[in-house]
VOGU-3710 file (C-alpha; in Angstrom, 3 decimals, decimal comma):
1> xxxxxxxxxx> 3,488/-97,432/131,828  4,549/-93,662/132,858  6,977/-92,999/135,116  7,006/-92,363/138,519  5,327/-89,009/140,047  8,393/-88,643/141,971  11,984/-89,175/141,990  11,453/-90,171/145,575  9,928/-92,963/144,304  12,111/-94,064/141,927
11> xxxxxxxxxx> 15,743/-95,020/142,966  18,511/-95,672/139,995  19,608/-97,876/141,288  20,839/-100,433/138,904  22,494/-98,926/135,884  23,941/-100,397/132,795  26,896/-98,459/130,483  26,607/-99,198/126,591  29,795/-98,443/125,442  32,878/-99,293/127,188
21> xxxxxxxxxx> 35,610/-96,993/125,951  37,362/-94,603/128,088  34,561/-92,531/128,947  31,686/-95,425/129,716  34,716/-97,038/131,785  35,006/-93,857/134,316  31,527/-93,787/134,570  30,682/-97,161/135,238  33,292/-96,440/138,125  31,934/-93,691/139,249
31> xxxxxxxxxx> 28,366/-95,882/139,661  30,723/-98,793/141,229  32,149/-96,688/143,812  28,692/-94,926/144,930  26,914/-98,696/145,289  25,047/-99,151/142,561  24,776/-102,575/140,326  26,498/-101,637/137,066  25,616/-103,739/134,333  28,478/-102,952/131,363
41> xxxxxxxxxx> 27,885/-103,982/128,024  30,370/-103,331/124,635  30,087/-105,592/121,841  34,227/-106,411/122,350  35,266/-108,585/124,333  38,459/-106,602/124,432  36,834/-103,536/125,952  34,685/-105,519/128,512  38,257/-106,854/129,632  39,807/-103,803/129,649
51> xxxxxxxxxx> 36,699/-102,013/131,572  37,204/-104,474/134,422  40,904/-104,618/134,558  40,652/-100,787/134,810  38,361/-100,364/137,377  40,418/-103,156/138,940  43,152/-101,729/139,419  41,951/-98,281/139,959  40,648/-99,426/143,312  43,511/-101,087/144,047
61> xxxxxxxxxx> 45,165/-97,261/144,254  42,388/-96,254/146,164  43,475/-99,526/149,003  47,187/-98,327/148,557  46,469/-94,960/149,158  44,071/-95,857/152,114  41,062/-94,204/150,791  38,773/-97,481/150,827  39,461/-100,433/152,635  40,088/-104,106/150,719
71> xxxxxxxxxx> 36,802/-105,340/151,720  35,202/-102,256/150,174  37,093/-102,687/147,126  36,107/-106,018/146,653  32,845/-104,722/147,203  33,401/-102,256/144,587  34,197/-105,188/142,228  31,521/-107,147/143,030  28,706/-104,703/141,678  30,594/-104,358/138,217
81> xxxxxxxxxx> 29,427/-106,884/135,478  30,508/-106,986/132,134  28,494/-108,214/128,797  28,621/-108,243/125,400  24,407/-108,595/124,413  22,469/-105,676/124,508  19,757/-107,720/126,461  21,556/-107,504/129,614  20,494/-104,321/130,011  16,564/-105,342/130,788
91> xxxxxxxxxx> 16,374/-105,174/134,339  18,100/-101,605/134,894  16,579/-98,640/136,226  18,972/-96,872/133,777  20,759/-96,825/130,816  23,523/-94,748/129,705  24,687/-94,665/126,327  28,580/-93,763/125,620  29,059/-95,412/121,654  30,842/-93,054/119,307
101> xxxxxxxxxx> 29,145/-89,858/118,252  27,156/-90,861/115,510  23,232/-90,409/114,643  22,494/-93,799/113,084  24,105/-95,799/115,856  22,465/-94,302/118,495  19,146/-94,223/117,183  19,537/-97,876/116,207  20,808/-98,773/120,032  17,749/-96,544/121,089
111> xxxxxxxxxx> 15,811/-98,640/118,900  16,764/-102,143/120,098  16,961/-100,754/124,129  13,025/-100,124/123,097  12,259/-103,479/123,123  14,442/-104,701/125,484  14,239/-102,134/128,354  10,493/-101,392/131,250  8,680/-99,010/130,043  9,277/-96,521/132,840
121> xxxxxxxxxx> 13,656/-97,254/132,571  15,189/-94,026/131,484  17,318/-93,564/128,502  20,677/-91,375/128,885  22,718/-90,550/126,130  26,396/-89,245/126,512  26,112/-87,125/124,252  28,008/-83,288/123,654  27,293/-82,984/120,435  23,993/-83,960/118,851
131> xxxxxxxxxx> 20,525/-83,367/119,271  19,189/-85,322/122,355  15,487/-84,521/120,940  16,268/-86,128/117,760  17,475/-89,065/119,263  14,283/-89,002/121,516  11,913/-88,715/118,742  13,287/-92,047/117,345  12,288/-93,830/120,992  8,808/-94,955/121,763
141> xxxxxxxxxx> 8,652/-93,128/124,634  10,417/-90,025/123,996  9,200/-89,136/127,887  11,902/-90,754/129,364  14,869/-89,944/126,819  17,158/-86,808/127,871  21,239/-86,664/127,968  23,563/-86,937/131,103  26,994/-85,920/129,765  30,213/-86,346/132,250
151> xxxxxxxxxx> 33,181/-84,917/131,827  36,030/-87,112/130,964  38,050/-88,335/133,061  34,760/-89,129/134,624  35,650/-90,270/138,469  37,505/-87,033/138,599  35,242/-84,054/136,807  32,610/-82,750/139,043  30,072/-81,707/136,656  27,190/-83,604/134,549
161> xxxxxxxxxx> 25,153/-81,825/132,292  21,574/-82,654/132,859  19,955/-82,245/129,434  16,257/-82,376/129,328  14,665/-81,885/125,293  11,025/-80,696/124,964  9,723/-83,780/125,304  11,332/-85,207/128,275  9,644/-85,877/131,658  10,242/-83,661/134,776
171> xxxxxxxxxx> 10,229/-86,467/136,889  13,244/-87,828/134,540  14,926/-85,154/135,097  14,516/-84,902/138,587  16,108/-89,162/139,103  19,194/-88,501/137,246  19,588/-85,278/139,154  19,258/-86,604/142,663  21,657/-89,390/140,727  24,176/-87,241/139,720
181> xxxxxxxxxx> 24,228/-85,618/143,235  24,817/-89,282/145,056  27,870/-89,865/143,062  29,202/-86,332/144,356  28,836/-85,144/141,459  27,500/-81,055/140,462  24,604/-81,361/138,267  23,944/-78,675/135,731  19,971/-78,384/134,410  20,377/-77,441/130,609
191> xxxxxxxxxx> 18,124/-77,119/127,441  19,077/-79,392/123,754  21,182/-77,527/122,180  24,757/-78,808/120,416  27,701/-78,553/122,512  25,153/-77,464/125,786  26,932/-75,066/128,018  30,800/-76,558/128,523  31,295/-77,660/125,236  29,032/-74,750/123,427
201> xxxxxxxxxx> 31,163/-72,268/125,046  34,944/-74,320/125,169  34,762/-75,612/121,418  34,293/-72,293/119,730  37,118/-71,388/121,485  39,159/-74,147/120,895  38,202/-73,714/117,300  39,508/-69,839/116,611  42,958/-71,200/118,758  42,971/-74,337/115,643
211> xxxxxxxxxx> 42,197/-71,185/112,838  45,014/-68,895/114,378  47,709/-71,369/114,798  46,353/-72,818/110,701  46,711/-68,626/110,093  50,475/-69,337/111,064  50,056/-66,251/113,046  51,727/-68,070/116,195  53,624/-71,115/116,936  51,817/-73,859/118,342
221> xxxxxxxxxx> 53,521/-73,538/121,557  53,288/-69,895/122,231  48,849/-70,147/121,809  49,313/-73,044/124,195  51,721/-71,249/126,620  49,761/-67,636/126,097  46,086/-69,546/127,501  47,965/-71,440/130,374  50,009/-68,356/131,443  47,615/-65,611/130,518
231> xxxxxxxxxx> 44,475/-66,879/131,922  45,603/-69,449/134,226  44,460/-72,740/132,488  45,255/-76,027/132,847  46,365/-76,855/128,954  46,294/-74,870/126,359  43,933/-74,953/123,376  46,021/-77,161/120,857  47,197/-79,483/122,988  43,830/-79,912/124,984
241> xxxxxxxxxx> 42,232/-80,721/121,062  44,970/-83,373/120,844  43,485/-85,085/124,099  39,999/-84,691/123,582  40,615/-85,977/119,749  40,752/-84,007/116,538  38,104/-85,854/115,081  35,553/-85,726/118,067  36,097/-81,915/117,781  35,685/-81,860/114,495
251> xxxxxxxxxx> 32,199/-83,756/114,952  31,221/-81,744/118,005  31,932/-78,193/115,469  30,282/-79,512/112,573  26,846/-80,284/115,206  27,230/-76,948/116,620  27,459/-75,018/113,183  24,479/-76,906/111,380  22,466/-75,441/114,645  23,917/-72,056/114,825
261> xxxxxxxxxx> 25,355/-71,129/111,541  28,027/-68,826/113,457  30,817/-68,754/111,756  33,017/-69,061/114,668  31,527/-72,885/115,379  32,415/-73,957/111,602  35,278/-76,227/111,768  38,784/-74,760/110,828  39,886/-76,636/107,889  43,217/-78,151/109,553
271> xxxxxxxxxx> 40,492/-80,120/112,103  39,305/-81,864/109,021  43,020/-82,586/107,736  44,387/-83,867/110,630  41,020/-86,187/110,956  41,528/-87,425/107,472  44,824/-88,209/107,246  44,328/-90,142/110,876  46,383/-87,713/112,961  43,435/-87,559/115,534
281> xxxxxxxxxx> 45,660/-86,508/119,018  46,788/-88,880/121,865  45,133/-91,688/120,574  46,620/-91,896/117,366  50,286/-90,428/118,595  49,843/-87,606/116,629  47,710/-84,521/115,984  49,013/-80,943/117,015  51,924/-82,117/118,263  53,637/-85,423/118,121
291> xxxxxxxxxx> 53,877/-87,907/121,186  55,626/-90,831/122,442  53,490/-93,729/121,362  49,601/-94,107/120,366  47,636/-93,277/123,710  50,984/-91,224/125,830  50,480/-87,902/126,954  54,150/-87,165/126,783  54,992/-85,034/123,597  58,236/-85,455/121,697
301> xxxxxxxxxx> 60,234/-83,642/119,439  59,349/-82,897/115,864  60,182/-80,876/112,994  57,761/-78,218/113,888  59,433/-78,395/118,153  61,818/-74,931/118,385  65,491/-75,429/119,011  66,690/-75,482/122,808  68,118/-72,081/123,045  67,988/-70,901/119,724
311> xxxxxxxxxx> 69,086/-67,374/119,790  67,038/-64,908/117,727  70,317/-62,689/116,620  71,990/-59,692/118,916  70,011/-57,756/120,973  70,700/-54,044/122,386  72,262/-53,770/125,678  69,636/-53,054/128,220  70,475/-51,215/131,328  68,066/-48,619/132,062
321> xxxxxxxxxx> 64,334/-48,648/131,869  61,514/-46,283/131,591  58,036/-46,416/132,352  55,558/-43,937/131,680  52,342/-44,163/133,516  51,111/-43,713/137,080  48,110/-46,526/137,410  48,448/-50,195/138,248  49,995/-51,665/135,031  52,805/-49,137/135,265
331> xxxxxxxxxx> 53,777/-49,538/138,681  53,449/-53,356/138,323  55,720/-53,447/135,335  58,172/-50,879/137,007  58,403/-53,262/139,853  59,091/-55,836/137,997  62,404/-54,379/136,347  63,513/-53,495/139,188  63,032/-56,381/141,400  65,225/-58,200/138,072
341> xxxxxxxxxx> 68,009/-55,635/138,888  67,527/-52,454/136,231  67,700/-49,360/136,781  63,834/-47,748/136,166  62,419/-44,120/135,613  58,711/-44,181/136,553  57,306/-41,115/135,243  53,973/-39,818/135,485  51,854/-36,344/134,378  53,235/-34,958/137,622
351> xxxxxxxxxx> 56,064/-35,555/140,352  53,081/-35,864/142,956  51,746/-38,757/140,968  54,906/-40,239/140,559  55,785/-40,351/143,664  52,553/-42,183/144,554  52,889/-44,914/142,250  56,560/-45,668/143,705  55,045/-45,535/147,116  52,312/-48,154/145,476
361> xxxxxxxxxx> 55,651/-50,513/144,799  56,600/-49,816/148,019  53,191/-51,153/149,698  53,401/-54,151/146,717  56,958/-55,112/148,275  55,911/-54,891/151,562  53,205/-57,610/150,832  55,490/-59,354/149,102  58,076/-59,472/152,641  55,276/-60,127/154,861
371> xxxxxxxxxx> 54,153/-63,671/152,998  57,919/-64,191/152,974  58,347/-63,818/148,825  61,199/-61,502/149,669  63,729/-59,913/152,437  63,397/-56,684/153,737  66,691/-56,018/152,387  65,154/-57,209/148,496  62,253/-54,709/148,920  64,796/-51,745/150,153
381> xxxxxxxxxx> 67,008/-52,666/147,109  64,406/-52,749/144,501  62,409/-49,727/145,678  66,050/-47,743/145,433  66,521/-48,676/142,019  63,181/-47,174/141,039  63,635/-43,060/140,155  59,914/-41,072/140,183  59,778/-38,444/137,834  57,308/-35,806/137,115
391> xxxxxxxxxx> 58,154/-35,730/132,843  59,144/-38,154/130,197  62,403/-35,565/129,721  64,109/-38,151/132,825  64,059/-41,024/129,827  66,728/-39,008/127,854  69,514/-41,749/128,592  67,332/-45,614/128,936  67,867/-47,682/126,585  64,095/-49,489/126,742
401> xxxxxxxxxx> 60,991/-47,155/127,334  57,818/-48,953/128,227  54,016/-47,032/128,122  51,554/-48,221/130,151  49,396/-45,633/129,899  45,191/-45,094/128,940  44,485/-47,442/126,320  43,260/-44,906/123,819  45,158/-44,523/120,818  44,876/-40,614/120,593
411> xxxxxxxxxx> 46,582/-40,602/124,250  49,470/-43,322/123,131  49,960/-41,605/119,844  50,793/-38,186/121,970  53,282/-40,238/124,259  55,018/-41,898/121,469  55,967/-39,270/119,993  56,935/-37,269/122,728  59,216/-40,500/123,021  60,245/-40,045/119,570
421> xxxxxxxxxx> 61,773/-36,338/120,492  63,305/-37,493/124,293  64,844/-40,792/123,860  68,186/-41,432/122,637  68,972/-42,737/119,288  69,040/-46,692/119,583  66,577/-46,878/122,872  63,607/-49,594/122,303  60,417/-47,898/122,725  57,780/-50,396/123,873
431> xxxxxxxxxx> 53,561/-49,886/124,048  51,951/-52,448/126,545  48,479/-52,046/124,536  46,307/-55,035/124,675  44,177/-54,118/121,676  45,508/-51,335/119,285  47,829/-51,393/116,469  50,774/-51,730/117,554  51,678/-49,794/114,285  49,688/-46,868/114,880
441> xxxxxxxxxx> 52,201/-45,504/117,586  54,916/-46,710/115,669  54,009/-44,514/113,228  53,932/-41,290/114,786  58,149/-41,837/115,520  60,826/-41,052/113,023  62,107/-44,698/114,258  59,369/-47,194/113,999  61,825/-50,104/113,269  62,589/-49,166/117,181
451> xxxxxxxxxx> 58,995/-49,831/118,220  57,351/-53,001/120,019  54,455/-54,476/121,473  55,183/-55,855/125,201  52,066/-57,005/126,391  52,191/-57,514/130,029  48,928/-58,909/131,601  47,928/-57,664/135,398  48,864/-57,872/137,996  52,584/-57,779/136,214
461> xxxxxxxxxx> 54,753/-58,955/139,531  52,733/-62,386/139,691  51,525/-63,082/135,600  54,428/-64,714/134,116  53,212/-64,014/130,589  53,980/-61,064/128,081  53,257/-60,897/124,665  55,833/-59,844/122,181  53,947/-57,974/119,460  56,139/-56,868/116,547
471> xxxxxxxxxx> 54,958/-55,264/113,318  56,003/-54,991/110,082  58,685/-52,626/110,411  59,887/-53,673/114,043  63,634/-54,462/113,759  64,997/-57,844/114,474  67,832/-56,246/116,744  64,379/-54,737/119,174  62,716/-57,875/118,993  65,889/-60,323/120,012
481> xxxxxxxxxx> 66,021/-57,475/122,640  62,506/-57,974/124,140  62,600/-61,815/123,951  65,854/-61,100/126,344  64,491/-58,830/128,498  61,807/-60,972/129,356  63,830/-63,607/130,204  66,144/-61,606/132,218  62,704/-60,315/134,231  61,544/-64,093/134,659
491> xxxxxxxxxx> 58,376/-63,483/132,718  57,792/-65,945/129,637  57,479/-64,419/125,983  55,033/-65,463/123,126  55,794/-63,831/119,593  52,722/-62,644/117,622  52,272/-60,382/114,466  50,042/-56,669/114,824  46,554/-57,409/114,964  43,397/-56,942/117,244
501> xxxxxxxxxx> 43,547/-58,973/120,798  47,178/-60,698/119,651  46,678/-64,367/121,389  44,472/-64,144/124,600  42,088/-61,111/124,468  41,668/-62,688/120,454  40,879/-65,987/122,267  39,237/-65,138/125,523  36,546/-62,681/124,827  34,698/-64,851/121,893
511> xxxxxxxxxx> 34,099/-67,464/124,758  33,200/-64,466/127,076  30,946/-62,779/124,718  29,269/-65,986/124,208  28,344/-66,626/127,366  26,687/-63,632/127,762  24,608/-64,133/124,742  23,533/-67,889/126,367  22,401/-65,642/129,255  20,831/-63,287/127,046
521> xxxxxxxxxx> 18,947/-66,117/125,152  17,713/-67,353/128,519  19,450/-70,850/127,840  21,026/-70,872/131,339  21,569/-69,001/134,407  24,761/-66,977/135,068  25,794/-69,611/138,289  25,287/-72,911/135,985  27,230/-71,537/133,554  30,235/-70,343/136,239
531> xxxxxxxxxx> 29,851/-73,512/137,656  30,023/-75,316/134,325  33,058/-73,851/133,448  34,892/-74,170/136,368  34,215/-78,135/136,781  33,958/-79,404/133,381  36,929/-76,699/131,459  38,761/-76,589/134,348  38,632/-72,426/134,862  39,754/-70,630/137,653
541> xxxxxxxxxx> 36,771/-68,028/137,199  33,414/-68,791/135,583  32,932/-66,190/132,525  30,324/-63,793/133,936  32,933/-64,352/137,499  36,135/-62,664/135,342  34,007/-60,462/133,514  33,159/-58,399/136,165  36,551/-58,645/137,506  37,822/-57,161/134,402
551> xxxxxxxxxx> 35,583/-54,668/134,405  32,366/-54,587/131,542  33,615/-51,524/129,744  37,012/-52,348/128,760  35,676/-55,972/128,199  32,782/-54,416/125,714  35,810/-52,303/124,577  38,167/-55,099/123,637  34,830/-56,874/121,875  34,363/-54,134/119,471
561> xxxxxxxxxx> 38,446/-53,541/118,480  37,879/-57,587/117,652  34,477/-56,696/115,465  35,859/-54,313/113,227  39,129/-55,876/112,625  37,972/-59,006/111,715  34,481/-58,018/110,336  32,745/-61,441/111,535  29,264/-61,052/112,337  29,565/-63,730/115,644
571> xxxxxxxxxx> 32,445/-61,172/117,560  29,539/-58,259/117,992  29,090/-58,036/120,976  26,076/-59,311/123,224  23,333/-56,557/123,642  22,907/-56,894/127,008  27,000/-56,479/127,820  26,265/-52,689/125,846  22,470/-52,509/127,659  24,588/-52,893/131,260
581> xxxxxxxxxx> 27,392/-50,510/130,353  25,343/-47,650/129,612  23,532/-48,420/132,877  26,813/-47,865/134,530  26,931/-51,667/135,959  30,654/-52,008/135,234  31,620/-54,841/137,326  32,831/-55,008/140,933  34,811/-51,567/140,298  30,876/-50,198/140,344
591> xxxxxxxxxx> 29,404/-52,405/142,784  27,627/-54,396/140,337  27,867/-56,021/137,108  26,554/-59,092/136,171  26,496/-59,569/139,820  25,991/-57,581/142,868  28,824/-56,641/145,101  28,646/-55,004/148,843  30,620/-51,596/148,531  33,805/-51,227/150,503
//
């Protein structure tokens, strides 16, 4: 028996849930709650129990909180059966598979649902890792096989990934999607590949974060803190691998590498020695970091935790800043010593462009009065302390000069060591380069032990981040003095050695450059794959969204600084990101990028 022509005539509309952990739980919920018959089957009792007295009392929140009535709930309750045989699934119109990630058990449950199932019920598995065409291979009728992967927790996540193989039946496709849609959900239409789009783009990611912090090249915290703070994200990369599970990573890497042979995808060593010595995350108390008990979110002190207020040695005193530059950064940064109380020399190429960029601040502040952030009297006070000056010569008495000028080391070197000859013996020079060496401008002083990387991100009055770079010759007096400083100007500071893209731009534009090459590779559109990371990771801005926000040259630029330091065949970047810069399509700065943009 074929299926159905259309999904018109076709309603899901009773559905059974193999597999009753956390996952199969939320979505049998979610099925609950939108009025269809859920039929829930896991071989323990234990988890059938636990299923019910979950969804149980998760409506009863919903009464408390007046979003459904009793009688509702009860009707909620009502369509949610539990059993432990495999047979109960024979009547549905649809079967979901959520059992642990492994081949031979879900080709054996595909197997047994064979004989059990109609011929025209469709076959979902959970899957975000293997191959949904292998598993549909080893049905009879492969037709009606295809993945429907939710986001965990599922009554929450918006998106399901709709994942049809070659062999699976429009019309399939088109049920689960007019499905997915009646449970409020955003369906995303995707090809079989491992990790689809979410997961294919997040678990590289999450990978190189696992490799840096194994590299010992940052604390565990300060990746964590650098992804929240830099790029706005809900958790950072460590602690989001303890909640998803070391070992499901782990799996999910190892499917994704065997497909792609990218280096990037092949697991980092620590995810297999965490696995294998049972340190798996959350659900074990342990992974990354350490928690309160088996299954807590709440993380507790360990060995590895830094000491409350553990002072780095004595800094320099800091009175007086300078900051050389005219454009955005510079007049950010300016702002924001001054707004913390210093004294700051703004210096630019001439006094006419200095004098703009303090007039900039002086817009910036007003903005900042008129959504009530601060008093007229704050702006006036700040904006006095700030001192335009047409040449570096006004830095002859601060004690911290900070660049944030053209990133182009030719144009930094020149600055630094026109630094070298103006400042005063003992003054902190500081470069806020995203992506050279920090020790190439260091180099050009007779002081580089005075020399620092302070990495602020843009704009600089609201990102709370900055990235303390030192090298190999920075002193620990400069860098104790930075870490203060920072505090002092409210912004939070991350310590990292001298190499290409530090923590974020190291992290962030692997995942960007590989969503260009899905695009490129026609596996899906630039808006599913926005959308996908926006409701499944949890982004503020989809990929191809903050690329053209950041502007397609200096992305392309930071992709090849991360090529040739690290030499790994999967950080080239994407053909088509060159193809559009040549073409001119920058981003919204042009008018179009990946997008199109009306002018202004």
């Amino acid at each position: 028996m074929d299926l159905p022509s259309t999904s018109s005539q076709y309603t899901l509309q009773t559905i059974a849930v193999v597999g009753l952990g956390t996952m199969g739980t939320g979505i049998a919920e979610v099925l609950a709650r939108a009025g269809r018959e859920v039929i829930g089957i896991d071989i323990s009792d234990t988890a059938t129990r636990r299923a019910t007295a979950s969804l149980a009392a998760a409506t009863a929140r919903s009464v408390t909180r007046e979003r459904i009535t009793e009688q509702e709930r009860e009707g909620v309750l009502a369509r949610f059966r539990t059993f432990t045989e495999l047979t109960a699934a024979a009547d549905a119109d649809l079967v979901i598979e959520v059992v642990p990630e492994d081949y031979e058990l879900k080709q054996r449950l595909f197997r047994e649902l064979d004989a059990i199932v109609r011929p025209d019920t469709i076959l979902a598995t959970g899957t975000n890792a293997l191959s949904v065409t292998r598993l549909a291979a080893e049905s009879q009728r492969p037709e009606r096989v295809l993945g429907l992967h939710f986001f965990n927790p599922a009554p929450a996540m918006k998106l399901v990934e709709v994942v049809s193989s070659v062999l699976t039946a429009p019309t399939a496709v088109e049920a689960v999607t007019v499905l997915a849609r009646d449970l409020g959900k955003e369906p995303v239409s995707v090809g079989d590949r491992p990790g689809f789009v979410a997961d294919g783009l997040l678990f590289g990611y999450l990978n190189q974060a696992a490799a840096m912090y194994e590299s010992k090249y940052a604390s565990r915290e300060d990746i964590d803190a650098a992804m929240r703070l830099g790029c706005g994200l809900p958790m950072g990369p460590l602690a989001l691998l303890d909640l998803i599970g070391v070992d499901t990573a782990r799996t999910v890497l190892e499917a994704m590498y065997s497909s792609s042979g990218d280096r990037l995808h092949a697991p980092a060593p620590i995810l297999g020695h965490l696995a294998e010595a049972g340190l798996t995350g959350q659900k074990s108390g342990r992974g990354f970091y350490t928690y309160e008990e088996p299954g807590s979110s709440t993380i507790v002190r360990d060995a590895q935790t830094p000491l409350d207020g553990a002072r780095l040695g004595e800094g320099r005193p800091v009175s007086s800043v300078g900051v050389a530059g005219s454009g955005t950064m510079a007049s950010g940064i300016a702002q924001v010593f001054a707004q913390a109380g210093f004294a700051v020399v703004l210096a630019a190429r001439s006094q006419e462009k200095a004098d703009a960029a303090k007039a900039a601040i002086g817009k910036s502040l007003g903005r900042a009065v008129s959504k009530g952030r601060l008093t007229e009297d704050g702006a006036a006070q700040t904006l006095a302390l700030i001192t335009p000056a047409g040449s570096l010569d006004a830095f002859a008495d601060v004690d911290l000069a900070v660049e944030a000028v053209a990133e182009d080391l030719a144009v930094k070197q020149e600055l630094f060591a026109a630094l070298d000859k103006v400042c005063k013996p003992g003054a902190v020079l500081a470069t806020t380069t995203s992506s050279l060496p920090v020790i190439a401008v260091a180099r050009v002083t007779s002081r580089p032990q005075d020399v620092i990387g302070m990495h602020f991100f843009n704009p600089a009055p609201a990102m709370k981040l900055v990235e303390v770079v030192r090298t190999v010759l920075t002193s620990d007096d400069v860098h104790a003095t930075v870490r203060e400083i920072c505090t002092k100007v409210r912004k939070h500071p991350v310590d990292c050695g001298d190499r290409a893209g530090f923590i974020v731009n190291a992290l962030l534009f692997p995942y960007l450059n590989n969503a260009v090459k899905m695009v490129e590779q026609h596996y899906a559109s630039l808006d599913d794959i926005d959308a996908a990371m926006k409701l499944g990771g949890g982004y503020p801005m989809g990929p191809f969204e903050l690329l053209d926000v950041v502007g397609l040259d200096v992305s392309l630029a930071i992709e090849k600084v991360l090529h040739k330091e690290f030499r790994d065949p999967g950080l080239a970047p994407s053909p088509l990101l060159e193809h559009l810069v040549a073409a001119g399509c920058l981003g919204r700065k042009t008018g179009r990028g990946f997008r199109e943009y009306a002018r202004r």
